[in-house]
N, C-alpha and C positions, 0 to 999 in steps of 0.2 A: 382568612385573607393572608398572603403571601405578605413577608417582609420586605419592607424594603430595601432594595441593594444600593452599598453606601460603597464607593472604591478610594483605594489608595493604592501610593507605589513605593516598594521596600525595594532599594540599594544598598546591599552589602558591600563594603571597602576596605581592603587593607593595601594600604600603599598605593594606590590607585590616582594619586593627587595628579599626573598627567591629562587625564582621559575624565576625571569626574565631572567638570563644568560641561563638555561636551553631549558628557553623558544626560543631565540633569536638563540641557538644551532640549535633547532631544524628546524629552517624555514630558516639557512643562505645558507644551499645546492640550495634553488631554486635561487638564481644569483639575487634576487629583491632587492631596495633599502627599507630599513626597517625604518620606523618612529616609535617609542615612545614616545609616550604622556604621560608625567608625569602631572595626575591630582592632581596637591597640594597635592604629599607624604609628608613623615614624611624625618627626615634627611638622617637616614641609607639608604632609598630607593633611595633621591637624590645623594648621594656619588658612592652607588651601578654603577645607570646611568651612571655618570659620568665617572668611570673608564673601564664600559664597551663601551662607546664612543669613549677613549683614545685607546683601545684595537681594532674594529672594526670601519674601516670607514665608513664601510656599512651602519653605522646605525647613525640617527640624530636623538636630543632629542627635542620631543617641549614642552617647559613647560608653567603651567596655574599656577598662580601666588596661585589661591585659589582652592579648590576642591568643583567641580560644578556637578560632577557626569557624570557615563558613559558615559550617551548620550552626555553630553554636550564633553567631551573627543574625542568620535569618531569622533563628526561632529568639531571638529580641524584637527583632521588628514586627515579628507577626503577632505573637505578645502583646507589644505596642496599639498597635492596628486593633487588635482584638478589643481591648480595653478602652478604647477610643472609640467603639462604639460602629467601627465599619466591617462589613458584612464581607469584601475581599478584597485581596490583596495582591496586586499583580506583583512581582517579582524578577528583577530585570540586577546581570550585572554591571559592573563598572569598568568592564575590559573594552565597551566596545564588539566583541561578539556577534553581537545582537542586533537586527534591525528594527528600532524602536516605533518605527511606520505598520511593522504587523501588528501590533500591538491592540490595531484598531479591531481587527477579527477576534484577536482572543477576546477583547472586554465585548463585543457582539457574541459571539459564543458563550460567556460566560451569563449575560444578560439573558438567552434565551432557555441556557439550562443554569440555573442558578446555585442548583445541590455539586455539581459537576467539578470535575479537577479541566483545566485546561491548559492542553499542554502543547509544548511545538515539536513537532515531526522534522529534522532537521534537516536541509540541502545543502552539502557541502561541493566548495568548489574545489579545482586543480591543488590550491596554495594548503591543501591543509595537509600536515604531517600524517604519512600512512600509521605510522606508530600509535596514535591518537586515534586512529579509525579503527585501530583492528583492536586494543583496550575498550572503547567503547561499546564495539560487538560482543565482545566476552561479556563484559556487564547488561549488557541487551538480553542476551540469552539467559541471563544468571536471573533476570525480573523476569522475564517470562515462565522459565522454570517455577519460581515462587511464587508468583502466581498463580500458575497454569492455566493461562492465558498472554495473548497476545496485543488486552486491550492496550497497554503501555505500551505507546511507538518508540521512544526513548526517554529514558531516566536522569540523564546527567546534565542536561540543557538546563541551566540555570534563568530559566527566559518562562514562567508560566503564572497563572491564577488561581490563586488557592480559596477553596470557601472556607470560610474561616470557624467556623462553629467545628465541624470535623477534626480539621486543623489541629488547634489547639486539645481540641480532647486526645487526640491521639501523641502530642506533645507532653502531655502532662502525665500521661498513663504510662509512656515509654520512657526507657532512658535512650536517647536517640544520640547515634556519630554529631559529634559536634563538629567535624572536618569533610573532607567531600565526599564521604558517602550518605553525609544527610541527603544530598540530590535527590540518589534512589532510595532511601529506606523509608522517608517518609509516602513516598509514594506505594511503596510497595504498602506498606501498615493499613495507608488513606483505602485502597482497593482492598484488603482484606476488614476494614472497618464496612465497604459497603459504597464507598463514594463511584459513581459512574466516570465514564475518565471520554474526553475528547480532544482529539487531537491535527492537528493546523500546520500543513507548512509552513517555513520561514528558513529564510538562508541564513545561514552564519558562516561570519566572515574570520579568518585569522590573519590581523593585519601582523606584516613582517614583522613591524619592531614592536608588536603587543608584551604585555608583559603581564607571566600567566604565577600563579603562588602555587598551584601545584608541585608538589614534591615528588617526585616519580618512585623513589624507594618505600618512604614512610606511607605516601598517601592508598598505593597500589597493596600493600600488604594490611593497610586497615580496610581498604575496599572487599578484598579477599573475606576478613574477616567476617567483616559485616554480612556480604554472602551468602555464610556458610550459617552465620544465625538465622539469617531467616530463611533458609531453606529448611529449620532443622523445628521452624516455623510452622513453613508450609504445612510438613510431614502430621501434625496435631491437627492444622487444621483443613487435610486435604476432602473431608467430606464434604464441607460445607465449600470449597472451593469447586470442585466437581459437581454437585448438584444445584448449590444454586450461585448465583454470579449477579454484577450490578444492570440495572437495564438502564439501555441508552435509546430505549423507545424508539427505537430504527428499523421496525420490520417493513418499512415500506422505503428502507433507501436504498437510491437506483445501484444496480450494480457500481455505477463508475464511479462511483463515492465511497465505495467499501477499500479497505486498506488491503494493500496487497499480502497477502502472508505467505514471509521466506523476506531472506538477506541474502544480497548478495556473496559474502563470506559462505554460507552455508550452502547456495546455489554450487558455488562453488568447489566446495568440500564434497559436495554430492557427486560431481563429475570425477574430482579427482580418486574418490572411493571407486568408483565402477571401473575405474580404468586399473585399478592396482586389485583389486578384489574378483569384480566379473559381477552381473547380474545374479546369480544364484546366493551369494553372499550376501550383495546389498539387501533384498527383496525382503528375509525380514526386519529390516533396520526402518523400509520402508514399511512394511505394515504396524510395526509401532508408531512409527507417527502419521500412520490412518487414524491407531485409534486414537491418538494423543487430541487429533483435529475430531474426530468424532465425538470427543466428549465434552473437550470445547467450543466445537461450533455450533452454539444453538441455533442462531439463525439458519446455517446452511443446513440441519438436522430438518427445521420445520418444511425448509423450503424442498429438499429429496422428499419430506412426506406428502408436501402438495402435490410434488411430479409424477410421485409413486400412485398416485392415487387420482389423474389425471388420466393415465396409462396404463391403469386398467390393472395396477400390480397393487394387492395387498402392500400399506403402509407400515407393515412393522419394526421394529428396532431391527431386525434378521435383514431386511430387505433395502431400511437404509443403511447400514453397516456393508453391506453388498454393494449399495451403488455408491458408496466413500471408497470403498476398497478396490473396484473399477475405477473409480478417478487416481488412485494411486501406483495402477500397475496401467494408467497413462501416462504417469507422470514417470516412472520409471523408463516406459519407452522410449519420452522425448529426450531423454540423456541420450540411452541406447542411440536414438536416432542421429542426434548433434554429435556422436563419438564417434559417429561412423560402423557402428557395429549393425546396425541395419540396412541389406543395399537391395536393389533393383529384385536381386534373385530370392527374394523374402517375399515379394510380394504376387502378389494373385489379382492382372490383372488384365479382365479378357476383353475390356474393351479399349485397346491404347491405339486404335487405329486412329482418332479424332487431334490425338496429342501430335504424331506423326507428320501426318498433313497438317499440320501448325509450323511445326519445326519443320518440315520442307518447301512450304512459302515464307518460311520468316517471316512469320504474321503473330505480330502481338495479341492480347485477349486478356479477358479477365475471369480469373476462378471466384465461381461463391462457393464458399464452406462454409462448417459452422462449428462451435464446440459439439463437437458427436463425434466417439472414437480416438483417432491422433490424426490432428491435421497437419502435426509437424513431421506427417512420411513424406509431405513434399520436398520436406529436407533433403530426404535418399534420391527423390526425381532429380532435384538441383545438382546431385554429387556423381550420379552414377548414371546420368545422360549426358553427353557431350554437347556444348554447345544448348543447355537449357540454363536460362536466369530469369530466377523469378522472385520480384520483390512481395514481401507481405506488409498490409498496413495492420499497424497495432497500435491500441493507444499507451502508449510508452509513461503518461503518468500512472498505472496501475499497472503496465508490466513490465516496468523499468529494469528491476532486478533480474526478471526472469530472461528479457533479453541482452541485459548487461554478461550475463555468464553463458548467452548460446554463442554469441558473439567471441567469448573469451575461448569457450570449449572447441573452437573450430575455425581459425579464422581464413580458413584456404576456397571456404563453400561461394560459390556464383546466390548465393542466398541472401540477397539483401530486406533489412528493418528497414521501414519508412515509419515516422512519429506522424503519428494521424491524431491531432486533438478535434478536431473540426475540417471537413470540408471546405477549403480554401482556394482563392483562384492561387495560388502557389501549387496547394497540395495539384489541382487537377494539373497544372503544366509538367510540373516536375513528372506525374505517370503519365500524360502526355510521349515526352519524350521517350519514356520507358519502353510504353506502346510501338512506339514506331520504328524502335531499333531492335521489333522484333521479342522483347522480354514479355516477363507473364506479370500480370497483378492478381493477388489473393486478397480475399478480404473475407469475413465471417458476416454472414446475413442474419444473425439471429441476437442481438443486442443493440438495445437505441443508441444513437453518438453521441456521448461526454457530452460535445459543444453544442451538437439541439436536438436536445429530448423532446420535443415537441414535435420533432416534423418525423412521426411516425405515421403507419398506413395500419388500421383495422381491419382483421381476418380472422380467422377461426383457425385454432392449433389444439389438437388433441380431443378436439368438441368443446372447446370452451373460447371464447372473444379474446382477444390475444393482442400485442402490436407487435410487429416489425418495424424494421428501421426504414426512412425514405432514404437515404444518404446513398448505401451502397449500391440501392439501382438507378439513385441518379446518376452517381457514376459511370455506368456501365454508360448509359445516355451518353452522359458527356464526352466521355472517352472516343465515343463514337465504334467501336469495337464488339464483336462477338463475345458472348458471352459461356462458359462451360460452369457447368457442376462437377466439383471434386470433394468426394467423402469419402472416408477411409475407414477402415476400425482392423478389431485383432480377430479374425477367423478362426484361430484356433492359438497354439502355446507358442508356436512357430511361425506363422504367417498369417499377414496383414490383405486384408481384400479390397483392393481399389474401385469405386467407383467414380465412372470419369463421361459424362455427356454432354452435347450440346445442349445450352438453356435459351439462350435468346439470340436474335439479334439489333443490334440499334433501331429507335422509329425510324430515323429518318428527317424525320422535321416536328419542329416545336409543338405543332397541334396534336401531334399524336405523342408525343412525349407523356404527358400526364399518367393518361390513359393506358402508358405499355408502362410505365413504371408501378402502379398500381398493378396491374394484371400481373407483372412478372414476381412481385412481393408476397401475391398471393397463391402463385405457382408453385417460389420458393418455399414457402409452408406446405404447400402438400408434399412436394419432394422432401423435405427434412422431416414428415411428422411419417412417410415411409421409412426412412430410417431410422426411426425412433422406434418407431414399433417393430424395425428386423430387430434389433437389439438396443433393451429400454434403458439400463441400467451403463450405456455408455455416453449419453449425456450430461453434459457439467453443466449447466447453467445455475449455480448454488445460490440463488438468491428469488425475489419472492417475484416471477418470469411473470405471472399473471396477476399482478397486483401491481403492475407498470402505469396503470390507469391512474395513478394519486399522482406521479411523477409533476 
């Protein structure tokens, strides 16, 4: 029988006495006994304490005679907590930071996986210091190295739940940063002890006049430090890291829920390498971190072996390592393509009569593609036709980053992002007007919508029961517009081969709407499963495509 789960909440404070009452306002609605750790404040902060003691009983103050620094603060309180007999311990600071309302998902999260670290994935707005964002990315990158993994979204968000039996073992075994790299080190340890890690948006805020204890000299060179030990970590213990890793018992979670992997900083760096470098250089910088992702993706490892073996291709390690290393010399194109270095005369395409007579009645439409190939050569259509614009809808919570840096990599392109979370009577106005003034809409048919996984159509893809999405051919419905197929892929080292047809057009009226939207869903699949089989190993869909049915 599973123990029981007992919660409390641990606030660390030093000098904090502004913001603490606020703070302690806003976590008292969840019913938990609240600890504060007074790390060796100053007076007013002790007095503050104290009378908000006197006032709530909820809440107990542990104080530490001298100030030893965060970490050394939280592992009193967890300590505490632990010996108190509760099983976790949320963890929230006293700056204000934090929105104490998400609070309610991580302890639902933590409830459903109870062994689990749970942690916040962070949204920052306009107001927060670049300086602060671009140190945080260095130590992002520094856990994932030591890990070698990417399960950790970030490490230094002082805002998570810890299970406490792990916790503390790994507290007591280590000697841990008592200052703010305890953030990440205990984290890093907790995942090499075994602990599964989940991770939750939430914004954080950086109000003007907040007032932060970081030390940017002292605290940044022990950060380093710390770093550099547990990389030197890793290194002893990289077998057991590569071969086996924690499960998060997710092999049936939908695409849209998987976390995007890549930061913007490194999207970034990517671009601006190809452009100072060239393609021939980056390429293999890019096949090391094929295999870096090959050896860490087990999920996307299992799910290449369903598709490989769907299609008819022996599933071996040879075969997925082939179809990881195709998705990465896709991934290299769409730079190539966003930098401009790919144009019109690169490509191979003998049917552009259709696009033509588009562009010479100024008549809008809508393209279905799908992940097969690079469907960002539309980019070069947008760049090196005069007079063509064409919006893509993407769902921008999952490819935020990737689009935050197409965006940055080019910003002269008739190529517009539309944030599609859900079909919306907004979203269809806004392509509405697109339509009418003559632009193109793209959209991929081969992935359910975020917003309703449920309103998918059953068909047969590859010989086996499949869904597709309803959304994108109700669109085409709604839109009221013609509809073309555009898929692309690499024909050989040099040139790209367009394919480009008419697919539908509108019923016409509501009774037949149903009817041509199913028919056309099921069209879509056999057009995309021909493609699949002109070349198999150019499909990305890394995730478990026919196992959509749990959804």
């Amino acid at each position: 029988m599973a123990e029981p789960q007992t919660f409390c909440i641990v606030i660390p404070i030093y000098n904090h006495h502004a913001t603490i009452r606020q703070r302690v306002a806003s976590v008292l609605p969840f019913g938990f006994p609240i600890f504060i750790v007074d790390d060796g404040s100053n007076e007013t902060t002790q007095q503050t304490l104290t009378n908000l003691k006197r006032e709530l009983p909820e809440v107990e103050i542990l104080r530490r005679s001298e100030n030893g620094g965060k970490g050394a603060a939280v592992m009193t309180g967890l300590r505490h907590a632990h010996a108190q007999g509760f099983s976790h311990a949320l963890q929230i600071d006293a700056d204000l930071q934090h929105h104490a309302k998400d609070a309610t998902t991580l302890i639902a999260a933590a409830r459903s996986n109870p062994q689990a670290l749970v942690l916040v994935d962070p949204e920052y707005g306009p107001e927060v210091p670049r300086a602060r964002l671009f140190g945080r990315q260095i130590s992002r990158w520094w856990v994932w190295i030591n890990t070698l993994s990417l399960a950790i979204s970030d490490s230094l968000v002082g805002f998570r739940i810890y299970f406490l039996h792990p916790a503390i073992a790994v507290i007591n075994r280590n000697h841990l940063s008592p200052r703010m790299a305890f953030d990440f080190e205990i984290l890093v340890r907790l995942y090499w002890w075994g602990c599964p890690v989940v991770n939750l948006p939430s914004r954080i805020a950086y109000p003007a006049d907040g007032f932060s204890n970081f030390k940017a000299l002292r605290d940044n060179a022990q950060i380093s430090l710390v770093h550099a030990q547990l990389f030197f970590g890793m290194l002893w213990r990289l077998p057991w890291l590569v071969f086996y890793r924690p499960k998060n018992n997710d092999s049936h979670t939908p695409w849209f829920r998987l976390q995007e992997r890549g930061s913007i900083l490194g999207l970034r760096f990517t671009f601006a390498l190809l452009r100072l470098l060239g393609a021939r250089v980056c390429r293999p910088f890019v096949f090391l971190l094929v295999v870096y992702f090959f050896i860490t993706g087990k999920k996307a490892r299992m799910a290449s072996k369903d598709y490989l073996a769907h299609v008819g291709i022996e599933p071996t390690r040879r075969n997925m390592f082939r179809h990881f290393w195709s998705f990465g010399q896709a991934a290299l194109d769409k730079v190539l393509v966003w930098s401009g270095k790919i144009m019109r005369q690169d490509l191979l395409w003998p049917n552009r009569q259709p696009l033509v007579q588009l562009l010479e009645r100024q008549q809008g439409a809508i393209f279905f593609t799908a992940h097969w190939g690079n469907i960002e050569i539309i980019r070069a259509l947008s760049l090196s036709s005069p007079g063509v614009k064409v919006n893509a809808l993407m769902f921008l919570k999952q490819g935020a980053n990737f689009a935050a840096a197409l965006r940055w990599a080019n910003r002269q392109s008739d190529f517009k992002i539309i944030a599609l979370e859900t079909i919306s009577v907004a979203t269809i106005s806004q392509l509405r007007e697109c339509v009418d003034r003559g632009e193109f809409v793209v959209i991929t048919g081969d992935r359910l919508a975020q917003g309703a996984p449920d309103r998918k159509i059953a068909t047969t893809f590859l010989g086996s029961p499949a869904f597709f999405p309803y959304g994108p051919f109700l669109l085409a419905e709604l839109l009221h517009c013609p509809s073309f197929l555009l898929f692309c892929h690499r024909k050989n080292r040099q040139q790209y081969e367009v394919f480009f047809e008419p697919f539908a057009e509108p019923a016409g009226d509501k009774r037949g709407r149903e009817a041509a939207i199913e028919e056309n869903a099921q069209r879509f699949a056999k057009h995309l499963e021909t493609m699949v089989r002109l070349s198999p190993f150019e499909w990305y869909n890394f995730y478990n495509f026919w196992g959509q049915a749990t959804i």
